[in-house]
C-alpha positions as CSV (number, residue, x, y, z in Angstrom):
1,X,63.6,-17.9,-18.9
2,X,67.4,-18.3,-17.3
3,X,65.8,-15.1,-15.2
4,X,63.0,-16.7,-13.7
5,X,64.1,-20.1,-13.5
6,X,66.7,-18.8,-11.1
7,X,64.1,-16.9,-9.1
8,X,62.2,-20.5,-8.8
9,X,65.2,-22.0,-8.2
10,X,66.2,-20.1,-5.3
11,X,62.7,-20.1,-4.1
12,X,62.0,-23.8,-3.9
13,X,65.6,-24.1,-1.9
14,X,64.2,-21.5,0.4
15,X,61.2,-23.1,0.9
16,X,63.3,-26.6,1.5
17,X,65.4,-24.9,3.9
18,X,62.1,-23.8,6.0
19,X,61.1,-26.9,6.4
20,X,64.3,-28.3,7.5
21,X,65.0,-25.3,10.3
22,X,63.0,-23.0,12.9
23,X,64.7,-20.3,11.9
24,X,61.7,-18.5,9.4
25,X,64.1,-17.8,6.0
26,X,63.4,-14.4,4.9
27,X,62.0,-13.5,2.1
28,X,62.8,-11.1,-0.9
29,X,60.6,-10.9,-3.6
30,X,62.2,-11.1,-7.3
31,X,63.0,-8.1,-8.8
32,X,62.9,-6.8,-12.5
33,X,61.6,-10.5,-14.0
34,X,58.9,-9.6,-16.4
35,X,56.4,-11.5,-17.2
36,X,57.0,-15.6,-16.5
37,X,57.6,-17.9,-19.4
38,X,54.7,-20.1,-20.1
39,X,57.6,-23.3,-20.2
40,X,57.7,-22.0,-16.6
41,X,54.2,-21.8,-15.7
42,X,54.0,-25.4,-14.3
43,X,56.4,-25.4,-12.2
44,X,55.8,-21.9,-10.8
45,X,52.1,-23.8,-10.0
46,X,53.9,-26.5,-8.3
47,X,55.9,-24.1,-6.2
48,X,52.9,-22.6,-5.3
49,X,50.9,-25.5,-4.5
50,X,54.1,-26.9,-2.1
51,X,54.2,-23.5,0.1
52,X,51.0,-23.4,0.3
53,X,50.9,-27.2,1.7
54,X,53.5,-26.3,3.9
55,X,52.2,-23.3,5.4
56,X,48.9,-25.6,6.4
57,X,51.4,-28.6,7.7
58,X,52.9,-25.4,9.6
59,X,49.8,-24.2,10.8
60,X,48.7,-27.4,11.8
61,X,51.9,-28.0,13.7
62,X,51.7,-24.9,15.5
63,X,48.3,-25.8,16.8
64,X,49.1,-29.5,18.1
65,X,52.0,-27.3,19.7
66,X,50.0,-25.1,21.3
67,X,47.5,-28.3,22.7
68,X,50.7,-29.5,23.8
69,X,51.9,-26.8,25.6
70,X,48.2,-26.2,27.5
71,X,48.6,-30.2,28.3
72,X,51.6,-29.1,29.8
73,X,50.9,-26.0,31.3
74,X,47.9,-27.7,33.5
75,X,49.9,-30.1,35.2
76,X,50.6,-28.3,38.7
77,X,54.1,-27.6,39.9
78,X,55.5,-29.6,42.7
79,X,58.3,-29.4,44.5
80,X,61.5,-31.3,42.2
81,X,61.8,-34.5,43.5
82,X,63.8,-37.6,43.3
83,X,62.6,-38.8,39.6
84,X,61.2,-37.5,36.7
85,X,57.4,-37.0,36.3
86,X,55.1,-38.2,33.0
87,X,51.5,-37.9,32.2
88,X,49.8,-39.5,29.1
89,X,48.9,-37.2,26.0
90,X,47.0,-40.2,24.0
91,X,44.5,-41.2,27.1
């Protein structure tokens, strides 16, 4: 188990450290483990169930990025000028 619980160790600080940079982390599958220990098998499912939330909360990220971006993109280029310019997202 001291195997595997240090593969899903290093795997759930991997997938901590994804969250907390844009720099994608990665990955390396573990090598040689065997079979997983059934005192493992919860956790393992609880690993899985987090990356896969996070790869949704990524997705959905990446799309109100993208809106974003388009919102931007359509607002025609002027000459710079003496202030800043803003347009509302919400309205």
């Amino acid at each position: 188990a001291g195997a595997w619980a240090d593969a899903l160790e290093r795997m759930e600080a991997e997938l901590h450290r994804a969250l907390a940079q844009a720099e994608p982390v990665p990955w390396r599958p573990p090598i040689a483990l065997g079979p997983i220990p059934p005192e493992l098998h919860d956790r393992a499912a609880r690993l899985l169930e987090a990356q896969l939330h996070t790869i949704r909360y990524l997705e959905d990220v990446r799309q109100t990025t993208a809106k974003h971006l388009a919102a931007v993109k359509s607002v025609p280029r002027t000459e710079p000028g003496p202030r800043p310019v803003y347009f509302d997202l919400l309205g």
